[in-house]
C-alpha positions in Angstrom: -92.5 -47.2 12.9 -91.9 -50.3 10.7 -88.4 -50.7 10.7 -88.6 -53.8 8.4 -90.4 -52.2 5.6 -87.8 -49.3 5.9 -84.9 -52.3 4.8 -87.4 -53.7 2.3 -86.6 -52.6 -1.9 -83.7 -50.7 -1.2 -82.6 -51.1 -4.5 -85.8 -49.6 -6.2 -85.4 -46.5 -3.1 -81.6 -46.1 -4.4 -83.0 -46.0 -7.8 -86.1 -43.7 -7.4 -83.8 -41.4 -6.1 -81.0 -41.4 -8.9 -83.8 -41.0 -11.9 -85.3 -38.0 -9.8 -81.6 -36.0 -9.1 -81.1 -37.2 -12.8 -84.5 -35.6 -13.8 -83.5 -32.2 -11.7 -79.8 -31.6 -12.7 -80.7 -31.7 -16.7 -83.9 -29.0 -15.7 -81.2 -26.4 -13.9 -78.8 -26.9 -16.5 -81.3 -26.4 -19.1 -82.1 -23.1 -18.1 -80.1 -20.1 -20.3 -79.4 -17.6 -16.9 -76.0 -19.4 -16.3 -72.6 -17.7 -16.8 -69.2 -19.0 -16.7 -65.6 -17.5 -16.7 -63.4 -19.6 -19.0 -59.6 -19.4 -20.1 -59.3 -20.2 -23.6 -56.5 -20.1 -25.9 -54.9 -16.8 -27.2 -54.3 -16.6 -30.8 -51.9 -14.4 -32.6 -52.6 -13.8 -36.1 -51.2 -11.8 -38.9 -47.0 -11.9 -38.2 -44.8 -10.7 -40.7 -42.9 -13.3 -42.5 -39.7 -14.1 -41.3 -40.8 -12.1 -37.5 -41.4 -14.2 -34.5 -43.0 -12.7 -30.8 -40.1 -11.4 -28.9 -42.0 -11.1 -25.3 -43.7 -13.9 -23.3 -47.7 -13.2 -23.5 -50.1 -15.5 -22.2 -51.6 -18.4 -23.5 -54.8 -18.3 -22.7 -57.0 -15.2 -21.8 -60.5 -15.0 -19.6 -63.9 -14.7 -21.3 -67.0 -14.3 -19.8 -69.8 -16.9 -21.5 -73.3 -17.0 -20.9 -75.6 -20.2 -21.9 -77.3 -23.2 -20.7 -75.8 -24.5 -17.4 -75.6 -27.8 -19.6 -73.1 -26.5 -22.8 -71.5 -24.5 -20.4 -70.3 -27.4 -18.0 -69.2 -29.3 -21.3 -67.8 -26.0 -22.9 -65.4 -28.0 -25.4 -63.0 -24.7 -24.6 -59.8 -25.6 -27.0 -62.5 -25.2 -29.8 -62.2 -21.6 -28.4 -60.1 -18.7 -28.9 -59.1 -14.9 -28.5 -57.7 -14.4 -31.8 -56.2 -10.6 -32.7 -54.1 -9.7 -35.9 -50.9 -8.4 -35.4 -50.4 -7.6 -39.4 -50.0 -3.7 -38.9 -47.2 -4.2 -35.9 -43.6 -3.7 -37.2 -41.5 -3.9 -33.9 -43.8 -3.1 -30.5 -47.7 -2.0 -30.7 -50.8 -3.0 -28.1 -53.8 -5.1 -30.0 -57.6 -4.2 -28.2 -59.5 -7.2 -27.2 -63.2 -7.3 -27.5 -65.7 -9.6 -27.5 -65.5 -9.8 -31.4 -62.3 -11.3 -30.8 -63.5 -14.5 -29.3 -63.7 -17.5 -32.0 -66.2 -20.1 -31.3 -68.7 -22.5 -33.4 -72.2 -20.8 -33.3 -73.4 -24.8 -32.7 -72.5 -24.1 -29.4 -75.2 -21.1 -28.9 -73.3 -19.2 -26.3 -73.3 -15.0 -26.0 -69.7 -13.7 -25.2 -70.5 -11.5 -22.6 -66.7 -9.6 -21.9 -63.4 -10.5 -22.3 -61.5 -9.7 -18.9 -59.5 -6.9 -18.0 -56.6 -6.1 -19.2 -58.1 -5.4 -22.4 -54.4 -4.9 -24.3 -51.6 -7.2 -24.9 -48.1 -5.5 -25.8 -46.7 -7.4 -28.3 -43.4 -7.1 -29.3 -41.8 -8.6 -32.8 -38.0 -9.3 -34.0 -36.6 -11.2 -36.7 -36.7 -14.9 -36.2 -32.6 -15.9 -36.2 -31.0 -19.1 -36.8 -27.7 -19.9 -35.2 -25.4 -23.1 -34.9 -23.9 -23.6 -31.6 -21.6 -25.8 -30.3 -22.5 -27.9 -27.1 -20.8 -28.1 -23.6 -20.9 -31.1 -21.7 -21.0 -30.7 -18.0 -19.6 -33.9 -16.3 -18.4 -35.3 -13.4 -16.4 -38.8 -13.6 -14.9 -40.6 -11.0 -13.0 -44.4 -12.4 -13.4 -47.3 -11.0 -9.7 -48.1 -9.5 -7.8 -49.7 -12.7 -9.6 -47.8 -15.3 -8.8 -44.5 -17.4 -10.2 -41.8 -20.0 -9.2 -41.7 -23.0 -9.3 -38.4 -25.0 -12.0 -35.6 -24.1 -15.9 -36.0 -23.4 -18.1 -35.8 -27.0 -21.5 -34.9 -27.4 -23.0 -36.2 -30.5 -24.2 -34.4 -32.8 -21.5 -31.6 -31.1 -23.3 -28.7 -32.0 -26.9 -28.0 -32.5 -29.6 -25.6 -34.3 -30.9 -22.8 -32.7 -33.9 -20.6 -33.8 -35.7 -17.5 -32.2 -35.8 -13.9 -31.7 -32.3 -12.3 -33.2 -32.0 -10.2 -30.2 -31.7 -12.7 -27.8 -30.0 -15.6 -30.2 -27.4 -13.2 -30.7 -26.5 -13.6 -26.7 -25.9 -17.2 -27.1 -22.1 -18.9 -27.5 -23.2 -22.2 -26.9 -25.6 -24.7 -24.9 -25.1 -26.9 -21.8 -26.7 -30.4 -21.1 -27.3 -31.2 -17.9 -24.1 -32.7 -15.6 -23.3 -36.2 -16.2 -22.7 -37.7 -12.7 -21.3 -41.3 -12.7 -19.3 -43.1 -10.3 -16.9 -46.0 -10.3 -17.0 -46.4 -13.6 -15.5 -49.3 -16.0 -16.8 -48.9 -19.4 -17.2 -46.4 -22.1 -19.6 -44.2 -21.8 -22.4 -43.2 -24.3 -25.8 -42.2 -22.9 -28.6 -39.6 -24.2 -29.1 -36.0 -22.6 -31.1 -33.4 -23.1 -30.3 -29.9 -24.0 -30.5 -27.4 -21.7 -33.3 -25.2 -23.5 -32.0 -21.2 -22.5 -34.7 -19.0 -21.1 -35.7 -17.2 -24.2 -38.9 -16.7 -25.5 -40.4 -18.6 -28.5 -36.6 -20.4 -28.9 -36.2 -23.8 -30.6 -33.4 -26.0 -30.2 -33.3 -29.4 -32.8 -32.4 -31.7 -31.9 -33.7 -31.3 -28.1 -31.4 -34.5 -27.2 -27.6 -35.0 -27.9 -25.2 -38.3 -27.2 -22.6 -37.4 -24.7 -20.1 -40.3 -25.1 -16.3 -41.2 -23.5 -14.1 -43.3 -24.3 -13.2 -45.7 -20.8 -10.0 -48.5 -20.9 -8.3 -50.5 -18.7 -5.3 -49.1 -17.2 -1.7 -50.4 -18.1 1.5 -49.7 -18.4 4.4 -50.4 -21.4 8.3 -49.4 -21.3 10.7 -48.0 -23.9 13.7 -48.7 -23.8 16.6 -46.7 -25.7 15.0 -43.5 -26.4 17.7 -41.4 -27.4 18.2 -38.0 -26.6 17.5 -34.9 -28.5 19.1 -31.4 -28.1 17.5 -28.4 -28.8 17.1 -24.6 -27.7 20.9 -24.7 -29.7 21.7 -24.1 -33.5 25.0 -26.6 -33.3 23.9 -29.5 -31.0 26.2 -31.2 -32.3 29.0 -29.6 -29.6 27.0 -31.4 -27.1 27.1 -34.9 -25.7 24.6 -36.2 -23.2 25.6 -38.9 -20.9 24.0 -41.5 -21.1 22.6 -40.9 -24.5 19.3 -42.8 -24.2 17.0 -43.5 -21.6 14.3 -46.1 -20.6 10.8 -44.4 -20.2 7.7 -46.5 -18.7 4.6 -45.1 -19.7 0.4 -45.9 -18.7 -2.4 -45.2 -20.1 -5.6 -47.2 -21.7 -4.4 -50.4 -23.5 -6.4 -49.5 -26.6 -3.8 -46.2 -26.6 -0.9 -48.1 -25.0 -1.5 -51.1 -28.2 -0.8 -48.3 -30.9 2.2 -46.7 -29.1 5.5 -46.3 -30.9 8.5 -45.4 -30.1 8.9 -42.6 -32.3 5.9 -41.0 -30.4 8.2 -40.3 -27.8 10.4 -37.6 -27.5 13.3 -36.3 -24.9 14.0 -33.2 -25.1 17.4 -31.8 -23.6 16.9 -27.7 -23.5 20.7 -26.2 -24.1 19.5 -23.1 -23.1 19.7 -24.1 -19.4 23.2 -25.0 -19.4 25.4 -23.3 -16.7 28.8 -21.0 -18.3 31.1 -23.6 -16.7 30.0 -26.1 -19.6 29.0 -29.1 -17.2 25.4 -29.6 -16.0 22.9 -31.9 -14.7 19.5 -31.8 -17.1 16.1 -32.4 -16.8 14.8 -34.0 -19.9 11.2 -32.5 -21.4 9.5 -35.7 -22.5 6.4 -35.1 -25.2 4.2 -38.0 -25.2 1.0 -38.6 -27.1 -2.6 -37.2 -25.8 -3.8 -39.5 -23.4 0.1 -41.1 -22.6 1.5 -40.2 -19.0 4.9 -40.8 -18.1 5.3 -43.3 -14.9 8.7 -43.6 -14.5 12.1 -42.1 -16.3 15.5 -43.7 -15.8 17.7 -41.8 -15.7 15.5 -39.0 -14.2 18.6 -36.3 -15.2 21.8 -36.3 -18.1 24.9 -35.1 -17.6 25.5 -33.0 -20.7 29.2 -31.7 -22.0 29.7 -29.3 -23.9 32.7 -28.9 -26.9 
């Protein structure tokens, strides 16, 4: 054999061979014996106003097809449908499908040959409910050494809109994002999440996303001096006297919080209810301080109170 003239035109043999598996492929697939299983969309027609589908059903269905090899291998299939009115179901009722049911272009010159077993959807209907929940804000925070929160975690908007099937709405009290996880952190915080969409069927939640922010300041510190002392638990307090009758408090918190501070946002609190039937004790102030203030350090830590 003539191995040279084997390795001659090799591009015209590559060629002649393309045009004649070309030439084959569009004669099988112009022949009308070919049949194809497809899953095309399922369409629900006919709901009452106001009613939304209660149960999951499937979104597409199988149909049989038979046609050229050709139209079925490009089957444009979300042209396609099983469509079935639901007009005369109330609550709960099973809808037939049949070949009748399946929704296509007659350009396409197909037959329909079955729609596949099971040949009944259940379909079950409620009223379509809209709620307004509040949303919950899973997080986990760890500061950076220094730094401090300020006031509780946000989402924004703080609640959201709700709509599906009453039945199951009505099981809701609220929504969750997913957890926020950040560590060593040193600025405010104000990032997108989404909502947690419940498992419910046909449920819409708007908007989708919320805003979870926190407020994050430096950590300092400020001291009082002379706050005085304020009885209570007693209708006379003036038949007691607290020695000393003031007391230096050192407080922390974020700067932005510690800036707008006054004293009269501090309160101690001697409770007269405590005191001992010999007349002379040694009290613990109560000291009230602003959301967000913590007390460091109190001097003195206890009063001596008399009473008259």
């Amino acid at each position: 054999m003539d191995r040279g003239r084997l390795k001659t035109n090799t591009g015209l043999k590559i060629g002649s061979l393309t045009v004649a598996l070309l030439l084959w492929f569009h004669i099988a697939t112009e022949k009308d014996s070919y049949e194809r299983t497809v899953e095309i969309p399922l369409q629900v027609v006919g709901i009452a106003e106001g009613y939304v589908i209660a149960d999951e059903i499937p979104a597409t269905w199988p149909v049989r097809f038979r046609g050229s090899g050709k139209r079925l291998l490009i089957l444009p299939w979300r042209d396609l449908a099983v469509r079935v009115d639901a007009s005369d179901i109330r609550s709960r009722g099973s809808l037939t499908l049949g070949v009748d049911n399946v929704i296509y272009p007659e350009a396409l010159d197909l037959e329909v040959l079955e729609v596949l077993p099971p040949e009944q959807i259940l379909i079950r209907l409620d009223r379509l409910e809209q709620v307004r929940l509040p949303v919950i804000t899973p997080v986990e925070i760890q500061m950076a050494p220094g730094y401090t929160r300020v006031g509780e975690v946000r989402a924004v908007p703080d609640s959201v809109t709700i709509t599906g099937p009453a039945r199951d709405i009505g099981r809701l009290s609220w929504v969750e994002t997913d957890t926020l996880k950040i560590r060593r952190v040193r600025e405010p915080i104000d990032v997108e999440m989404p909502v947690l969409i419940p498992s419910i069927y046909n449920i819409n939640v708007e908007p989708a996303v919320v805003r979870i922010v926190y407020d994050i300041q430096d950590l300092g510190e400020r001291v009082f001096e002379n706050i005085p002392i304020t009885f209570i638990g007693t209708d006379r307090p003036e038949r007691f006297l607290a020695e000393p009758r003031s007391a230096s408090v050192t407080v922390q918190g974020g700067t932005g919080l510690l800036e707008a501070l006054n004293r009269e946002d501090i309160e101690l609190l001697l409770d007269m209810s405590l005191i001992l039937p010999d007349g002379l004790t040694l009290v613990k102030p109560r000291i009230v301080l602003p959301q967000g203030i913590t007390l460091k350090v109190l001097e003195p830590p206890l009063f001596r109170v008399t009473e008259y």
